[in-house]
PyMOL Python script that loads the backbone (N, CA, C, O; Angstrom):
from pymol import cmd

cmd.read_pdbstr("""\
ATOM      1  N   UNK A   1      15.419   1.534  -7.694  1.00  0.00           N
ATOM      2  CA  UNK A   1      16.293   2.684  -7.760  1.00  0.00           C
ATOM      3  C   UNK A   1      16.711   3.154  -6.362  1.00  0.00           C
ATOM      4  O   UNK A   1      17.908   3.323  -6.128  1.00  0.00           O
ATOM      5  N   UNK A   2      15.519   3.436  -5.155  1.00  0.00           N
ATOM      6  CA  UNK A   2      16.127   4.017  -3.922  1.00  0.00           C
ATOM      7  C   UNK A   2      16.121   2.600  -3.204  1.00  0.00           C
ATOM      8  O   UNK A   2      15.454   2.829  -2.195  1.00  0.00           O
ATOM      9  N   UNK A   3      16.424   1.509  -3.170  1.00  0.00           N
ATOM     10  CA  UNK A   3      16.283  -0.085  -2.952  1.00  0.00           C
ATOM     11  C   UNK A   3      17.698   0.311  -1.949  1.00  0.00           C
ATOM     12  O   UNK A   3      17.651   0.249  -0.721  1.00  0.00           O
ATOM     13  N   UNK A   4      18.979   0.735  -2.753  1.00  0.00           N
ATOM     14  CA  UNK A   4      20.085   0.641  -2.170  1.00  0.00           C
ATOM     15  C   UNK A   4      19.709   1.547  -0.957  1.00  0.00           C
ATOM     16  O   UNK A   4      19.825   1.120   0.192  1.00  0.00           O
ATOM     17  N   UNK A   5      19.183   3.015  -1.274  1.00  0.00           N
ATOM     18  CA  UNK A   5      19.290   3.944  -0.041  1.00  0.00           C
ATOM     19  C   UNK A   5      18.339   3.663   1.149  1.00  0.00           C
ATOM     20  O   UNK A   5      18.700   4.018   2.272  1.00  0.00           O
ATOM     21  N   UNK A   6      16.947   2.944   0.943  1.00  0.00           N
ATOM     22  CA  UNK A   6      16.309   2.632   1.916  1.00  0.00           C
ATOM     23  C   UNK A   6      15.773   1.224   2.052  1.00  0.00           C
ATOM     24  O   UNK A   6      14.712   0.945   2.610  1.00  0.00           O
ATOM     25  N   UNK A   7      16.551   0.417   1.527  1.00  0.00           N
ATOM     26  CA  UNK A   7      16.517  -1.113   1.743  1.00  0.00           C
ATOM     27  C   UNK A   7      15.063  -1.637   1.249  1.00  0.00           C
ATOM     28  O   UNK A   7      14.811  -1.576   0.046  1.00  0.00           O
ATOM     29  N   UNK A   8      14.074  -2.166   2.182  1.00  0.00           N
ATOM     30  CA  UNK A   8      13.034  -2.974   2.314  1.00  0.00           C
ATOM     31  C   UNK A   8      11.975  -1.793   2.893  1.00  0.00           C
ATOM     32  O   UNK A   8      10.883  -2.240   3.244  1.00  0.00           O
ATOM     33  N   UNK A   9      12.109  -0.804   2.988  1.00  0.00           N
ATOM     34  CA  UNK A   9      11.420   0.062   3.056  1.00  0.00           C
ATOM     35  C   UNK A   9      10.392   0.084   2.839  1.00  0.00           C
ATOM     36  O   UNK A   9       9.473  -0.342   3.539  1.00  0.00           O
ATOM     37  N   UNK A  10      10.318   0.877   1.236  1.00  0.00           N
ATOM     38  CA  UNK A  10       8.792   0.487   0.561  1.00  0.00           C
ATOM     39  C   UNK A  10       8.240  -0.276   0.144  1.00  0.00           C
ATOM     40  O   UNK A  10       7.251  -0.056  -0.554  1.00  0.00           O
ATOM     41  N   UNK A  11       8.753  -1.646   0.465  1.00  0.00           N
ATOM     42  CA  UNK A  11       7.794  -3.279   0.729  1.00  0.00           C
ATOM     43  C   UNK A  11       6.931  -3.245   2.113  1.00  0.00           C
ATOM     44  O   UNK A  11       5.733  -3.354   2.373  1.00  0.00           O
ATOM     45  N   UNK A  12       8.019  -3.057   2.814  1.00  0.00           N
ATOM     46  CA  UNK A  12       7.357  -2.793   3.896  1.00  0.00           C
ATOM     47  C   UNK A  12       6.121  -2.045   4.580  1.00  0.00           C
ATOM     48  O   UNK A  12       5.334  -2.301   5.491  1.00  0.00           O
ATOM     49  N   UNK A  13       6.438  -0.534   3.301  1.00  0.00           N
ATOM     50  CA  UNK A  13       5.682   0.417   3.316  1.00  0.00           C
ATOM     51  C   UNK A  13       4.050  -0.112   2.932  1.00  0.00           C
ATOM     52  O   UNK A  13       2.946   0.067   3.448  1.00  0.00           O
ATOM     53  N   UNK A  14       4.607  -0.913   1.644  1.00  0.00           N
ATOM     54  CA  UNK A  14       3.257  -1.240   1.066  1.00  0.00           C
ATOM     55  C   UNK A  14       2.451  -2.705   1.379  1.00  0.00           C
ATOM     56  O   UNK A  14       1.317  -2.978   0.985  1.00  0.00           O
ATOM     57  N   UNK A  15       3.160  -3.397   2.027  1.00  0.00           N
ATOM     58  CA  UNK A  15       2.536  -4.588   3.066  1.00  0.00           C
ATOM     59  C   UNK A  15       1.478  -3.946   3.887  1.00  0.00           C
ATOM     60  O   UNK A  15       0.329  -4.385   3.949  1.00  0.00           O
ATOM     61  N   UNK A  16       1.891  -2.919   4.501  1.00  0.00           N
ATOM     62  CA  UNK A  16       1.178  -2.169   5.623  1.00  0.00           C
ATOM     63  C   UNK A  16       0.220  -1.557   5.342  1.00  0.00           C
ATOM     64  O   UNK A  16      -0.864  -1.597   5.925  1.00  0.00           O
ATOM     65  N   UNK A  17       0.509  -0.927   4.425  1.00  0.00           N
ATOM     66  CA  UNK A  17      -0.605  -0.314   3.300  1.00  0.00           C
ATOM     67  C   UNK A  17      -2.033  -1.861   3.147  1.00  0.00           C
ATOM     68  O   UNK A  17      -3.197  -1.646   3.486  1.00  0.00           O
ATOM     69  N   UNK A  18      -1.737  -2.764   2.795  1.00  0.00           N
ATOM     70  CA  UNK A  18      -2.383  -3.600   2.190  1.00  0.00           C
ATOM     71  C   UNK A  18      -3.240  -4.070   3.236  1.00  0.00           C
ATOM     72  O   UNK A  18      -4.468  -4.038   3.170  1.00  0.00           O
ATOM     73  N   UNK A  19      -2.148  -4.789   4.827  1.00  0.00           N
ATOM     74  CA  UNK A  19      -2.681  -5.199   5.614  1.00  0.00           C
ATOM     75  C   UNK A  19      -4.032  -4.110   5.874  1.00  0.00           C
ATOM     76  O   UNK A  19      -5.166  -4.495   6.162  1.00  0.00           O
ATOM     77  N   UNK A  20      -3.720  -3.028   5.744  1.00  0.00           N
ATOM     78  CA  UNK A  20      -4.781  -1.782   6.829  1.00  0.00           C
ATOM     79  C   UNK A  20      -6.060  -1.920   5.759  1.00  0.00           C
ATOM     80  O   UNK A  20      -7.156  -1.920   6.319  1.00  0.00           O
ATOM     81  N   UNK A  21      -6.077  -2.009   4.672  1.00  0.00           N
ATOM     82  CA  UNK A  21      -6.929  -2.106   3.570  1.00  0.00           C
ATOM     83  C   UNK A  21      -7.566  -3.233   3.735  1.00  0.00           C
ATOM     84  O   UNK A  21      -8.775  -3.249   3.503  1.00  0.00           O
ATOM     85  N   UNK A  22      -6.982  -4.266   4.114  1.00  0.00           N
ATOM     86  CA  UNK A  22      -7.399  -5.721   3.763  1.00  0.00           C
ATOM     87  C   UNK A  22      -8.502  -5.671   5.344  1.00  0.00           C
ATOM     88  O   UNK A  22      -9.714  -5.874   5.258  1.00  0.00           O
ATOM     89  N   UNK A  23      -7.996  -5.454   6.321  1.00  0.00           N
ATOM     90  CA  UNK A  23      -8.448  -5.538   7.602  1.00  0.00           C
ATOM     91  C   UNK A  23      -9.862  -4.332   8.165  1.00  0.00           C
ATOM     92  O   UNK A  23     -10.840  -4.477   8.899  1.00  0.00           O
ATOM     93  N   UNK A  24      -9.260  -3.082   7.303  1.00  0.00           N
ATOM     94  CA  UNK A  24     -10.151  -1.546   7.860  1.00  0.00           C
ATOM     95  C   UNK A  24     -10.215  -1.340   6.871  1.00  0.00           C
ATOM     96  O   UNK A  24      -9.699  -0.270   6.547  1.00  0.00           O
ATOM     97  N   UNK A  25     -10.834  -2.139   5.794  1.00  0.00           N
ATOM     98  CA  UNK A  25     -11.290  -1.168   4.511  1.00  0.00           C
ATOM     99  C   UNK A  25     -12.249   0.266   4.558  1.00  0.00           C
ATOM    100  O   UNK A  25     -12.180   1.305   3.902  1.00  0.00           O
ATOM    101  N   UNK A  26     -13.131  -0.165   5.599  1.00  0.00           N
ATOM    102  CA  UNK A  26     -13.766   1.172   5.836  1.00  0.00           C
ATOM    103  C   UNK A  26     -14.257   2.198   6.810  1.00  0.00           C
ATOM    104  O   UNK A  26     -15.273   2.837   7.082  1.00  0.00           O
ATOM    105  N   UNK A  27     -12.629   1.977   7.316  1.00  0.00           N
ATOM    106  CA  UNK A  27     -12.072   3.151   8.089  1.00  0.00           C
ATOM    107  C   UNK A  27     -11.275   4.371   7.604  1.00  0.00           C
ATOM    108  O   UNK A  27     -10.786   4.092   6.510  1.00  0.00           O
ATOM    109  N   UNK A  28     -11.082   5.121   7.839  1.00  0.00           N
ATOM    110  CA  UNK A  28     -10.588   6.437   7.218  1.00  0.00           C
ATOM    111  C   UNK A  28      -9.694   6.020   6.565  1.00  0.00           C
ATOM    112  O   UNK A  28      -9.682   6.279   5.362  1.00  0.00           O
ATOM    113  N   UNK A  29      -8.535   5.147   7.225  1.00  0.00           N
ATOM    114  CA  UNK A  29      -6.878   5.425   6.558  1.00  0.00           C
ATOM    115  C   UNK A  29      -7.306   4.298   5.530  1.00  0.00           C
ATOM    116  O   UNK A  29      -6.880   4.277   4.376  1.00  0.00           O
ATOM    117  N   UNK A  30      -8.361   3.179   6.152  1.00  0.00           N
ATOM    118  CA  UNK A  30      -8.556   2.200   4.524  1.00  0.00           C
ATOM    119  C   UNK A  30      -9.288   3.424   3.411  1.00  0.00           C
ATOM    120  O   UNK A  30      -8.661   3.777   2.413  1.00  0.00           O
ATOM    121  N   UNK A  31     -10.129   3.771   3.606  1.00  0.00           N
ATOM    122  CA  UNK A  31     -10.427   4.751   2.236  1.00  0.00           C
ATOM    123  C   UNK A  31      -9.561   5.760   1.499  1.00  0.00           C
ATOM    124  O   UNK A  31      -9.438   5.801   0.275  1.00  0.00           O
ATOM    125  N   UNK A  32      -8.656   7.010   2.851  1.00  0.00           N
ATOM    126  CA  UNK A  32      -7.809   7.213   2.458  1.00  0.00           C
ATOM    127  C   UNK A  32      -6.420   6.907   1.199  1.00  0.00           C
ATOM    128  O   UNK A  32      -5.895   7.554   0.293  1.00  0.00           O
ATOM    129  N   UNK A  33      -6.208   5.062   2.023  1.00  0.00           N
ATOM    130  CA  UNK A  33      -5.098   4.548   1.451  1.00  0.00           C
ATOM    131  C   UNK A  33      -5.731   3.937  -0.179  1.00  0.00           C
ATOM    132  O   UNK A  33      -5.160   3.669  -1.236  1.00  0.00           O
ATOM    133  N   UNK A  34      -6.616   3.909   0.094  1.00  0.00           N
ATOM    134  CA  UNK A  34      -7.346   3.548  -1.353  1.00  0.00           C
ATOM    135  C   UNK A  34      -7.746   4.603  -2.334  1.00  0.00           C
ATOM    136  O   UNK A  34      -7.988   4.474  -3.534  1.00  0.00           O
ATOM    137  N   UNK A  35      -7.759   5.280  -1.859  1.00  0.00           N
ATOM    138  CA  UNK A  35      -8.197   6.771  -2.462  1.00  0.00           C
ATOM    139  C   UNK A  35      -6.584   7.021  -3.432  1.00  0.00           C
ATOM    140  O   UNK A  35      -6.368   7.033  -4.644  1.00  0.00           O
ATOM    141  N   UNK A  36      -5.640   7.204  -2.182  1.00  0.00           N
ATOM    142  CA  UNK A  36      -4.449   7.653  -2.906  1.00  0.00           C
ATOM    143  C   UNK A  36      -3.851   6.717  -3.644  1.00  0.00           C
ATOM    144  O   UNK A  36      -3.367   6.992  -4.742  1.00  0.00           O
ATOM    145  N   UNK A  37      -3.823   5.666  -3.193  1.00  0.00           N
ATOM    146  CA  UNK A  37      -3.535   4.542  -4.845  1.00  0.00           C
ATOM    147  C   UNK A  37      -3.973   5.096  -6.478  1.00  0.00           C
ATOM    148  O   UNK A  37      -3.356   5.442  -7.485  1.00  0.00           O
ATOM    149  N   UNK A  38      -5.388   4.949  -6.071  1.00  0.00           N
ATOM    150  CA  UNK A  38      -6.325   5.288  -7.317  1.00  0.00           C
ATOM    151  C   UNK A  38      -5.774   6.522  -7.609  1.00  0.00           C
ATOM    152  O   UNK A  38      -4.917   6.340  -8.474  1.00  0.00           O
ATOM    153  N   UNK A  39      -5.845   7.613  -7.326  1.00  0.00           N
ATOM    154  CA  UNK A  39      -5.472   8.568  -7.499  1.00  0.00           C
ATOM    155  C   UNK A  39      -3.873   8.491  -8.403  1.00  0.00           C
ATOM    156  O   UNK A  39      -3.708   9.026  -9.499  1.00  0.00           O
ATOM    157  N   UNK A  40      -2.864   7.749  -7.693  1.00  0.00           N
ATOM    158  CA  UNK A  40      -1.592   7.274  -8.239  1.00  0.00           C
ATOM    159  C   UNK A  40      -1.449   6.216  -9.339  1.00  0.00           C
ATOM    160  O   UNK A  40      -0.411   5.600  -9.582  1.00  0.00           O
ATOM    161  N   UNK A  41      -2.417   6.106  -9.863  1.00  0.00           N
ATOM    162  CA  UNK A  41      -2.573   5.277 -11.167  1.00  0.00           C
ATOM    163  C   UNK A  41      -2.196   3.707 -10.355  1.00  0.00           C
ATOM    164  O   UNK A  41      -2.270   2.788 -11.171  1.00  0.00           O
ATOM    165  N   UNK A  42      -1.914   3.360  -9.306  1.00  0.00           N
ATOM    166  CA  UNK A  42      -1.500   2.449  -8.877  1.00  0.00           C
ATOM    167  C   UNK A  42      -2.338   1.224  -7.959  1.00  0.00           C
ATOM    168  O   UNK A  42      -1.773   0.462  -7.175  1.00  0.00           O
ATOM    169  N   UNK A  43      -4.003   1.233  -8.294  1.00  0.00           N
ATOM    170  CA  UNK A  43      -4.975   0.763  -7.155  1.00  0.00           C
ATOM    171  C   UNK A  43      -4.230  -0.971  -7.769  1.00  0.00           C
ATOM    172  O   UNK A  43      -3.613  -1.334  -6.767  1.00  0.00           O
ATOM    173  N   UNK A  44      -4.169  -1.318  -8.108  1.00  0.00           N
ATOM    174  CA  UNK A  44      -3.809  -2.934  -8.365  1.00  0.00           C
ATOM    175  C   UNK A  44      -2.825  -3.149  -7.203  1.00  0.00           C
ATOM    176  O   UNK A  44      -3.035  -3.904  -6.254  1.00  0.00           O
ATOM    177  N   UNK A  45      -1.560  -2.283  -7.416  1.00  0.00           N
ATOM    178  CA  UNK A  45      -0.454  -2.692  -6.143  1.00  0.00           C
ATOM    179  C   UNK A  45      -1.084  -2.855  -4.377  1.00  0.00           C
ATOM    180  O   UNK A  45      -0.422  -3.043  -3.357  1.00  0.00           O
ATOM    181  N   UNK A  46      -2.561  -2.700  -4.534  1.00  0.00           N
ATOM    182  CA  UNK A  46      -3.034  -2.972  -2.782  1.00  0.00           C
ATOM    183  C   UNK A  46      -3.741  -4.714  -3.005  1.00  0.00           C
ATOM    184  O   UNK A  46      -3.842  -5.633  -2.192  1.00  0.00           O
ATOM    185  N   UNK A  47      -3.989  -4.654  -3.929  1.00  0.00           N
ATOM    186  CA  UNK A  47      -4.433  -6.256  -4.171  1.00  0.00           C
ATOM    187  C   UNK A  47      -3.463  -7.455  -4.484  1.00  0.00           C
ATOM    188  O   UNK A  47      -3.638  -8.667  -4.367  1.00  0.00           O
ATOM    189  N   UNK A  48      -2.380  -6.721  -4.921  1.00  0.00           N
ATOM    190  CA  UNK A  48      -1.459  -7.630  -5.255  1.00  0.00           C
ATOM    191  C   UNK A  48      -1.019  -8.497  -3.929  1.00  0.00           C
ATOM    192  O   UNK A  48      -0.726  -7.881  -2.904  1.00  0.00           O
ATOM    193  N   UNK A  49      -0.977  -9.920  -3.959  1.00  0.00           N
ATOM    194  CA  UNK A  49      -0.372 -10.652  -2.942  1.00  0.00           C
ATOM    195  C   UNK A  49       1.230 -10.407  -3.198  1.00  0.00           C
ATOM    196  O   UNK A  49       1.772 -10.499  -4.300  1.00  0.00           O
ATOM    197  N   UNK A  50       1.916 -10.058  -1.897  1.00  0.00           N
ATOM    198  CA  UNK A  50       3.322  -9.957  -1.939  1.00  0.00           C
ATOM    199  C   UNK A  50       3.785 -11.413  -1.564  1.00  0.00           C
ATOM    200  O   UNK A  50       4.997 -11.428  -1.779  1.00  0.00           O
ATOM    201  N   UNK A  51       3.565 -12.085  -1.313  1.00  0.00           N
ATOM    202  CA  UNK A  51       4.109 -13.603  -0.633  1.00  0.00           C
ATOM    203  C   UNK A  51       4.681 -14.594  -2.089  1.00  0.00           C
ATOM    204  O   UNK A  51       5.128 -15.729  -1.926  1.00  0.00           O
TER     205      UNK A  51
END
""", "prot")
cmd.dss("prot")
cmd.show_as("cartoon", "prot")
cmd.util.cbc("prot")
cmd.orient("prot")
């Protein structure tokens, strides 16, 4: 839906997301970023391989 207004954005967004998880799982922004997934009904989209 916002694809047209901000392109590659939130792929991008969520690559980054993944990398920081995958690398600093248990550093703040990895728990954080895991926290708010779960929270967003959405914890699968950090495991998902984008490639």
């Amino acid at each position: 839906m916002y694809e047209k207004h901000f392109g590659n954005a939130g792929n991008n967004f969520l690559e980054a997301c993944r990398r920081i998880v995958s690398t600093e799982a248990s550093s703040r922004l990895g728990c954080l970023l895991e926290a708010l997934f779960a929270e967003s009904n959405v914890p699968l989209l950090l495991a998902i391989n984008a490639t």
